[in-house]
Each structure stands twice: as structure tokens, then as C-alpha cells.
C-alpha positions as CSV (number, residue, x, y, z in Angstrom):
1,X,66.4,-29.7,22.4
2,X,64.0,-27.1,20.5
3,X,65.1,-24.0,20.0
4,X,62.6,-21.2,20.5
5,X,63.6,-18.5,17.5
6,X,61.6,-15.3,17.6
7,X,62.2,-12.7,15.6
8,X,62.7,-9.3,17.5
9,X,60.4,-6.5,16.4
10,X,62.4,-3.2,14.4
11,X,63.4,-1.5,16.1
12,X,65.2,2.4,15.1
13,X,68.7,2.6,17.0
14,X,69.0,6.2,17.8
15,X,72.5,7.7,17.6
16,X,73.8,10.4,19.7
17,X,76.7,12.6,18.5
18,X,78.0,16.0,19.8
19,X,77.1,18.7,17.4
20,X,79.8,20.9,15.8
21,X,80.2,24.3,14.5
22,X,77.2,26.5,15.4
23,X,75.0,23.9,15.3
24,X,76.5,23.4,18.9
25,X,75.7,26.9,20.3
26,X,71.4,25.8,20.1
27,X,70.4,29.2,18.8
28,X,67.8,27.8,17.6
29,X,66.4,27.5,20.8
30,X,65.8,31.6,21.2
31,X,62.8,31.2,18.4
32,X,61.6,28.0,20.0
33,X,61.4,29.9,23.4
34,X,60.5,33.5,21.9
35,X,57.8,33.9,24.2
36,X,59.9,33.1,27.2
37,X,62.6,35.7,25.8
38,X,59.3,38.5,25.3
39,X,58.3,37.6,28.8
40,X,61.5,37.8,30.5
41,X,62.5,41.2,28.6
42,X,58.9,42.6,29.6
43,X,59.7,41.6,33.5
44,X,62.9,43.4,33.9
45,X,61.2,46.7,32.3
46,X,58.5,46.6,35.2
47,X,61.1,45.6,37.5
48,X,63.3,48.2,36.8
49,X,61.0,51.0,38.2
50,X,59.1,49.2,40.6
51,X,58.2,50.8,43.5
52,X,59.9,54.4,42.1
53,X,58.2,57.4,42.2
54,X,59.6,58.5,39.1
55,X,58.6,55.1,37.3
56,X,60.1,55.1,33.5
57,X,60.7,59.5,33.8
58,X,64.4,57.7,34.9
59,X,65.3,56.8,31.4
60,X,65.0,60.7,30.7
61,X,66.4,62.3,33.7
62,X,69.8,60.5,34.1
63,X,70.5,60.8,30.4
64,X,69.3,64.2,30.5
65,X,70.8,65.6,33.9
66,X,74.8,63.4,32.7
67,X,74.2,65.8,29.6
68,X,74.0,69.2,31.5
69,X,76.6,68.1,34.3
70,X,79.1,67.4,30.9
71,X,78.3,70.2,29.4
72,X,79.0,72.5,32.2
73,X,82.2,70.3,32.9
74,X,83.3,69.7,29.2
75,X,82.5,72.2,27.4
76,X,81.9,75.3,29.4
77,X,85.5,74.7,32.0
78,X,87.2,72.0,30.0
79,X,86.7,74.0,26.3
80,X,86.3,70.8,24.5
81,X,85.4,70.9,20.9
82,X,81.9,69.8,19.7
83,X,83.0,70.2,15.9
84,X,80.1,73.0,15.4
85,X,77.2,71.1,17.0
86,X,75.7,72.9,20.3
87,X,77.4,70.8,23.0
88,X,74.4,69.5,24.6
89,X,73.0,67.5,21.5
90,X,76.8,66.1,20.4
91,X,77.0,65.0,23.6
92,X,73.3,63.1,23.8
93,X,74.0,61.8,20.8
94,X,76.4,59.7,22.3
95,X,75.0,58.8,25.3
96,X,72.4,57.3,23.4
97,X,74.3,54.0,22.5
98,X,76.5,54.5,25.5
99,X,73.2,54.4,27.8
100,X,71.9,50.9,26.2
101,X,75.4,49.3,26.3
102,X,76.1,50.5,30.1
103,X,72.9,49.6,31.2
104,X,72.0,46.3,29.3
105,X,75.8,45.3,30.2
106,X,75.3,45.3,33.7
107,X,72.0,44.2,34.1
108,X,72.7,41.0,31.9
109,X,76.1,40.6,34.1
110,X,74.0,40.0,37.0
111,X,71.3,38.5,35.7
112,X,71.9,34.9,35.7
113,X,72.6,35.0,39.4
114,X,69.5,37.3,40.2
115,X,67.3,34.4,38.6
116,X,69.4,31.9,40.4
117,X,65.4,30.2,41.5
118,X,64.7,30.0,37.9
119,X,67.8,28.1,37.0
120,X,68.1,25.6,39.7
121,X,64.2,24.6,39.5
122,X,63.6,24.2,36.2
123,X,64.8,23.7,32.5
124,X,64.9,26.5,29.9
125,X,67.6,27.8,27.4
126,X,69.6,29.8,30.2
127,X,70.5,32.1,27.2
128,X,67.4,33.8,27.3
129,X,68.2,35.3,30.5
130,X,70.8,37.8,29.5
131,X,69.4,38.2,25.7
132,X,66.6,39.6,27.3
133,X,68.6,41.9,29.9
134,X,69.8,43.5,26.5
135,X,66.5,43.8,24.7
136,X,65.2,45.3,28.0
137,X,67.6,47.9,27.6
138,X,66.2,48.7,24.0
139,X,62.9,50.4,25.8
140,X,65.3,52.8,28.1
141,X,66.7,53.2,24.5
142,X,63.4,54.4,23.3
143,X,62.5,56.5,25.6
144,X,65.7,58.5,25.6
145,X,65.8,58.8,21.7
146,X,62.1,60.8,21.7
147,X,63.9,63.4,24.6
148,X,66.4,63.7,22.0
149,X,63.9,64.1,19.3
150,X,62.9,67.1,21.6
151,X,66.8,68.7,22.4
152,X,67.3,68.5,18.4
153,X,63.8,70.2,17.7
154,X,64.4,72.8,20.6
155,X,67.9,73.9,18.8
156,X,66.6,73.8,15.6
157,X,63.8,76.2,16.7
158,X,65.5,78.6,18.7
159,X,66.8,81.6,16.8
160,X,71.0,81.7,16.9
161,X,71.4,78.5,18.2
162,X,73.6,77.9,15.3
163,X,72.3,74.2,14.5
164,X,69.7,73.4,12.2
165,X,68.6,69.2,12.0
166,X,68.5,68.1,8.3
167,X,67.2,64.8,6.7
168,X,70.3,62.8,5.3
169,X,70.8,59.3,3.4
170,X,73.2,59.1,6.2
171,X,69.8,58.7,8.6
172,X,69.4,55.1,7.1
173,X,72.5,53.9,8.9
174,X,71.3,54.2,11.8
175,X,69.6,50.6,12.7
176,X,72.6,49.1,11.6
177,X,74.2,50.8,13.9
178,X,71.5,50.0,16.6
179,X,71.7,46.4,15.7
180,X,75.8,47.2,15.9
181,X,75.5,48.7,19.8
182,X,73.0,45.3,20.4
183,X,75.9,43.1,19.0
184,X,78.9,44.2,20.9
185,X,76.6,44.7,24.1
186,X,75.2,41.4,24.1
187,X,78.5,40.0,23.4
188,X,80.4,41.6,26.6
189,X,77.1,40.7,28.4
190,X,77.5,36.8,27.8
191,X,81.5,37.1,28.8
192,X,80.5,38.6,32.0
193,X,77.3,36.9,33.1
194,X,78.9,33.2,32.6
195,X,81.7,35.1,34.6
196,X,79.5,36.0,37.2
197,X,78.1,32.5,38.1
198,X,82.0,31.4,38.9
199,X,83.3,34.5,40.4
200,X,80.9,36.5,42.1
201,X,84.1,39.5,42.2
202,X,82.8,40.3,38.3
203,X,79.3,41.6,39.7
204,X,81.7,44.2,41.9
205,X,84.1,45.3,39.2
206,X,81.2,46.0,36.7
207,X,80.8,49.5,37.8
208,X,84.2,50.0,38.0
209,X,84.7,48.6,34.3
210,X,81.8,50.7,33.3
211,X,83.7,54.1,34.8
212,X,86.8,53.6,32.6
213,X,85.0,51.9,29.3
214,X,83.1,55.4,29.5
215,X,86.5,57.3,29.2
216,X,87.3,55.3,26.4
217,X,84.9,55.7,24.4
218,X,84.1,59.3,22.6
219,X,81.5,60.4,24.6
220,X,82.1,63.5,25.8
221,X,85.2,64.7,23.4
222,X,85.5,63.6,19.8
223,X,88.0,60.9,18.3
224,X,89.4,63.1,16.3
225,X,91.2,64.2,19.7
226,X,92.9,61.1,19.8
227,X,96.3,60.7,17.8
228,X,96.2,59.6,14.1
229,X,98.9,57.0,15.1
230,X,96.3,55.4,17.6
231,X,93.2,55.7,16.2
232,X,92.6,51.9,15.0
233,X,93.6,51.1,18.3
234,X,91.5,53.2,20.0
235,X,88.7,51.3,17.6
236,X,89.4,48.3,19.3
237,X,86.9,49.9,21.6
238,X,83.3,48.7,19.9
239,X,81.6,51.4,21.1
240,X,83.7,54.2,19.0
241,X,82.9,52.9,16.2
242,X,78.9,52.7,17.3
243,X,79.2,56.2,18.8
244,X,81.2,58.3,16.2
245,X,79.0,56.8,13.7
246,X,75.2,57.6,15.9
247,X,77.0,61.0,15.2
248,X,77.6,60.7,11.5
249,X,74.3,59.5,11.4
250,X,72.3,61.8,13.2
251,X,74.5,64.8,13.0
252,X,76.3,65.0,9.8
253,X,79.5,66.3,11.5
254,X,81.6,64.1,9.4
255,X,82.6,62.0,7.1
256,X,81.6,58.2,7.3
257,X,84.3,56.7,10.1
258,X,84.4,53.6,8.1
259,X,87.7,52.4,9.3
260,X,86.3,53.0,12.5
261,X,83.0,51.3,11.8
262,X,84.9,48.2,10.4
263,X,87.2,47.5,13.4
264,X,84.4,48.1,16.0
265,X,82.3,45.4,13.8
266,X,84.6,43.2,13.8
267,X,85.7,43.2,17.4
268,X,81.8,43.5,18.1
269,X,80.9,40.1,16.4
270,X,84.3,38.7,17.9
271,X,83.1,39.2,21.2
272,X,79.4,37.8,20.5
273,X,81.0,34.4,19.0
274,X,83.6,34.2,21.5
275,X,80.8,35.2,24.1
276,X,78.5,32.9,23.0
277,X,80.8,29.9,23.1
278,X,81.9,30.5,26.5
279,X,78.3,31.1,27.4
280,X,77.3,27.3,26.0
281,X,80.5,25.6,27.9
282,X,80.2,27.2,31.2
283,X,75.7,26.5,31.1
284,X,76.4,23.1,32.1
285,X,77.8,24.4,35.5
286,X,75.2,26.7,36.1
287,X,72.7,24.5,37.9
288,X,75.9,23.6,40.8
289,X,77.6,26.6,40.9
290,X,75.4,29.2,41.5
């Protein structure tokens, strides 16, 4: 009996192993679909004020009309210190982060469910959505930091205002600490849009969550308020550390809050590890669950 021998053509044997490390969170993926992330970020702007009368003016008058109704509560009934600074601008300057992280937050903690067509029809890096929530929130950002180029000029202008605006080193902290307010925002953002998918309760307990974080945080009273004793704890909050040092920065009212700055880092990148981890085991489940 012959045996017919033939030799099989090469072939390459292609090996597939789960990646490790960071490797296994695809970041990678944000610069291959950059355009997709510009898109997305561009749509929620127009979104946002669609069909308003008011269109982008929002991103001044909320900012602007939470500063007066503060100032008049805080300041004028409540006697709250502003360290020197005319109320208004210390308390601007912290609504300035404040208004990117509130915002971006719960925009990207809904946003995986309001593209819920996207997601089920076809494929794309689902972190896309909520990075560009956040970067969305940068152009409200924007807008709000030229009406407080405008407050800061105003006082520094006006005869007895008592506050004059100087150029400091301190002034090139300041997209660090932009970059900072991105970091910890994005992170909570991830925790609570992967939430969202699962339990629908998180998109109702946002606001609520936003009310007390905005207590917490020194916005409308200094941290210097707070106990000694407490005050790393109270740091635990990323957003005093981001806040007290918009003030530093822009202000001058103080010295550098470096402890304060370090432990709001810290938790800040915590929370975008953490967040993006939970965000790359829960987007298998996406597709079914939501």
C-alpha cells in the first residue's frame, strides 16, 4: 500500500495570552480612536445647549449667579473669612475646578447608558465615551475662566476694592493642577459610569452625591477652617487639594498646600487606576446589561 506523504505548507501558529499589568487596560486604544474621542467630546458641547435660548451664555450665568447667591449667604449673613481676597473672586476661584469636576462627573456617569444605541450596534473602545464627557467639560471650563479673567480685572480696577491681581511663579502651577482636577474627575467618572450600566440607582444618587461632595470641599469657606487634627483627612477629598491650590495659584493667599496637594494626588491617581480597572472588567458586560 503507498503512502501518499505531503508536506503541509508553514504555517505561523498564532498564540493568544491574556495581557497583564497595564498592557491589559488597552489605552492605547484612546490614540488609535482620537478622532472618535474629538468627535464624541465636540457632540456633547452642541448637545448640551441645544435648543436653549441662552446657548453656551450657561457656562457663565450658573457659575456667575452660585457666586452672588454665596456671597450674600457666606459672606455677607454667614461672616465667613475670605483670608483678604474680596469674597466674590475667592469664591470663583473655586468654583472653577468645582464646576468641571461636578459637571464632567455627572455627565460621564450617565453617559454610557445615554449612548446605550452606540454600544449595543457597534464596536468601539467604550472608554471613549466618558473620557470625552470630561474633556467636554474642559470648554464650560473655558468659558468660565475668561468671566473670571473679567471679576479679577473689575477688582483690580475699581478704586478701594482692596485686591490688586499680580503675576506670580506660582501662575505656572496652574495646568498641573488643571490636568490634577481632569485626573481625579475622570477617575470618579469611570467608577460611576461602569456603576451606572449595573445599577441604574447611581444615575439617581449623583446629584445627591454631588450636594454633599460640594460641602466637602473648600468652596465657599477656606481649609484652614477645618481642625489641624483633620486636615489630611479632610485631603482625602481630591478636590481640596485641586481647589486650595487654584487659590494659591491664582490668588497668592497662601503658602503652597503641599501636604494637601500630595494627598489629593495621590487619592486622585488612586481613583483613575482603580477606576480604570473596574471600567475594563465590567466593558465586557456592557453590550447585555444595558
Amino acid at each position: 500500500m503507498a503512502t501518499d506523504q505531503r508536506s503541509l505548507p508553514h504555517q505561523d501558529v498564532i498564540l493568544l495570552r491574556p495581557t497583564r499589568g497595564l498592557a491589559a487596560l488597552n489605552l492605547h486604544d484612546l490614540w488609535v480612536y482620537r478622532e472618535l474621542v474629538l468627535f464624541l467630546t465636540w457632540r456633547d458641547v452642541l448637545v448640551r445647549y441645544k435648543q436653549t435660548v441662552l446657548g453656551a451664555a450657561w457656562a457663565v450665568i450658573q457659575p456667575v449667579i452660585q457666586m452672588l447667591v454665596f456671597t450674600f449667604i457666606f459672606s455677607k449673613a454667614a461672616g465667613l473669612s475670605s483670608e483678604g481676597v474680596p469674597y466674590p473672586i475667592f469664591n470663583y476661584t473655586a468654583l472653577l475646578p468645582w464646576g468641571l469636576f461636578s459637571k464632567a462627573m455627572n455627565d460621564a456617569g450617565r453617559s454610557l447608558v445615554n449612548n446605550r444605541n452606540m454600544i449595543t450596534k457597534i464596536y468601539f473602545p467604550r472608554l471613549t465615551i466618558p473620557v470625552a464627557s470630561v474633556l467636554a467639560g474642559l470648554v464650560d471650563f473655558g468659558i468660565a475662566f475668561l468671566v473670571y479673567i473679567v471679576i479679577v480685572l473689575f477688582y483690580s480696577l475699581t478704586p478701594g476694592s482692596g485686591f490688586t491681581f499680580q503675576l506670580t511663579p506660582a501662575l505656572l502651577a496652574l495646568p498641573f493642577l488643571i490636568i490634577l482636577a481632569l485626573v481625579a474627575t475622570l477617575g470618579v467618572s469611570l467608577w460611576f459610569s461602569a456603576a451606572n450600566v449595573i445599577y441604574r440607582d447611581v444615575g439617581h444618587i449623583l446629584p445627591f452625591l454631588t450636594s454633599i461632595w460640594f460641602f466637602l470641599t473648600p468652596i465657599v469657606y477656606s481649609s484652614s477652617e477645618v481642625s489641624q487634627k483633620w486636615q489630611i483627612v479632610y485631603a482625602l477629598n481630591p478636590l481640596t487639594g485641586v481647589v486650595e491650590g487654584f487659590r494659591w495659584s491664582l490668588l497668592g493667599i497662601h503658602s503652597l498646600p503641599w501636604q494637601l496637594l500630595a494627598v489629593s494626588a495621590g487619592v486622585a491617581v488612586i481613583l483613575l487606576v482603580t477606576g480604570l480597572v473596574y471600567f475594563r472588567n465590567m466593558e465586557r458586560t456592557f453590550a447585555d446589561e444595558i
